[in-house]
C-alpha positions, 0 to 999 in steps of 0.5 A: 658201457655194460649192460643196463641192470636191474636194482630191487629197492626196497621192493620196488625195482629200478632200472639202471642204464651206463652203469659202469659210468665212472662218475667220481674220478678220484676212486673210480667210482661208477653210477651203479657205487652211487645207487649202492651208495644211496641204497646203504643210506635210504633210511637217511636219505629218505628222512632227509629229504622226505615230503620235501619239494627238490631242486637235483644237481645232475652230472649226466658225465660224471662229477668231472664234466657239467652239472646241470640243476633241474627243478623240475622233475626229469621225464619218463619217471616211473607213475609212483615216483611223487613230486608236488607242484610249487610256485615261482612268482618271479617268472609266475611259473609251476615246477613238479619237483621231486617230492621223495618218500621211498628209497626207490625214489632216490635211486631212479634219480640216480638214473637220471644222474643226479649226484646231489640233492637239494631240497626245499626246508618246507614240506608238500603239506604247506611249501610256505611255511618252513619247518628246518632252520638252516644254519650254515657256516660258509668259510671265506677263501682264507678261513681255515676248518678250524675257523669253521670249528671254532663258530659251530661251538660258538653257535652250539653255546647260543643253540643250548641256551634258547634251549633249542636241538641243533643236528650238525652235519659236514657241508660236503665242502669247507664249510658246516650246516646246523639244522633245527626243526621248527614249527611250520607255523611262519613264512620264509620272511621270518625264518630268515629274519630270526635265522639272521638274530641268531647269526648276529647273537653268534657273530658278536660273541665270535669275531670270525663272524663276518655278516657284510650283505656283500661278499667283497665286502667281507673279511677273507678269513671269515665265516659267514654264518648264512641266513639267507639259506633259509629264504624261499626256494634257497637251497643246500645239500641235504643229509647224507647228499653226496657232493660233485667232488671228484672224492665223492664227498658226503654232507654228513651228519657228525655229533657234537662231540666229533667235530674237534677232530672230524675232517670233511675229507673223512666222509665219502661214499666210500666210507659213510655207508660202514659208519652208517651201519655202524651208527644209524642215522644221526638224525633220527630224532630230528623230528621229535624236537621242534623249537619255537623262533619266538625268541630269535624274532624277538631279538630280531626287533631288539636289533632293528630298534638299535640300529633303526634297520632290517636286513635287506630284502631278498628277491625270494621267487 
């Protein structure tokens, strides 16, 4: 292994141990391509991730070897490194989590070899009260991108007439996240709950949706349109998160009118910094447009007063 180097981030600087440590076997790819990676994206990443608590999937031999997810954040962080405290009741346990405002902050974690970062859709201010709706269009074993495809324009149709901004991104994986942000002004419980109104408006004007609670029991070809994503404490990739793949995948912000042809395969850390000098960060506006989930928890009342039931209760600590 070489030397450790030295990395000035955004005026801070950053101490990088092993960092010739092939961590994506595809390319070759080492620790040291990933915090160039994370530098090329910071105003993305950084966005993303911003004020947010943060669960880290470290791969401490490269993406070929363990991960390990890590609430907590790792010893001997540098003082201005923040995180923000937050409650497990399940356990009555506290965990510091990352809190990342500076791009610095993103490649210390690198340091500590975290690859992907997952993190909280509610922000330090008030960890309760959730301002991201996540859409996620998870694919069963034997559904196709194309299947992905076709509900993402099912779900666009359904985003457009509640009149509310959706910001796709690639998984990373197989699948497709739609983010929206939302007010902080409702708990978890009923971002979830209107999160599942809106799948089931989509899942009855698409037949690839399949909402069966439990995964045996849902058709093999498939998409499942996740509203538990947006329970307490679930979380997923964020934008421009690099994945554990051996390609070193991107979950990477797309426009609506590139997903007819975008592969998740063309978005990798050897390709999305270009596209982002390119194009900037997709979601730069995210923020400038809030949608009010009054009408999908309306719905949600609709639907429980016609089938005389709620969705089951998740345990949320």
């Amino acid at each position: 292994m070489s030397e450790a180097v030295e990395l000035e981030v955004a005026g801070r600087t950053v101490r990088l141990s092993s960092p010739d440590r092939v961590y994506f076997a595809a390319r070759g790819e080492t620790k040291l391509d990933l915090a160039h990676y994370y530098t090329a994206v910071g105003d993305g990443i950084v966005r993303a991730l911003r004020d947010r608590p943060c669960m880290l999937h470290r791969f401490p031999k490269g993406t070929d070897g363990d991960k390990v997810h890590q609430k907590r954040l790792p010893k001997g962080a540098p003082d201005w490194v923040p995180t923000v405290r937050v409650h497990f009741p399940r356990y009555n346990r506290y965990a510091d989590e990352l809190c990342v405002a500076h791009p610095a902050d993103v490649v210390w974690a690198v340091q500590m070899s975290t690859v992907e970062f997952h993190p909280w859709n509610s922000r330090a201010a008030d960890t309760e009260s959730p301002d991201e709706w996540r859409i996620d269009l998870d694919p069963m074993p034997g559904a196709s991108y194309a299947d992905v495809r076709r509900v993402a324009a099912v779900a666009h149709e359904v985003l457009d007439e509640l009149g509310a901004v959706g910001y796709p991104k690639t998984s990373g994986g197989k699948g497709m996240h739609v983010y929206v942000r939302i007010p902080p002004t409702h708990g978890f419980a009923e971002v979830r709950r209107a999160a599942h109104a809106f799948a089931a408006e989509v899942g009855r004007r698409c037949p690839l949706v399949d909402l069966s609670w439990w995964r045996k029991d849902r058709d093999p070809n498939s998409i499942f349109v996740d509203y538990n994503q947006n329970a307490r404490d679930h979380t997923i990739a964020c934008a421009y998160s690099v994945r554990g793949t051996p390609e070193g995948r991107v979950s990477a912000p797309i426009r609506w009118d590139e997903i007819d042809d975008a592969e998740p395969g063309d978005f990798t850390i050897a390709t999305v910094p270009a596209r982002f000098a390119a194009l900037g960060d997709l979601h730069a506006e995210i923020d400038s447009s809030a949608f009010d989930i009054t009408p999908l928890l309306d719905w949600a009342d609709r639907d429980a007063r016609d089938t005389g039931s709620e969705i089951p209760d998740l345990d949320e600590a």
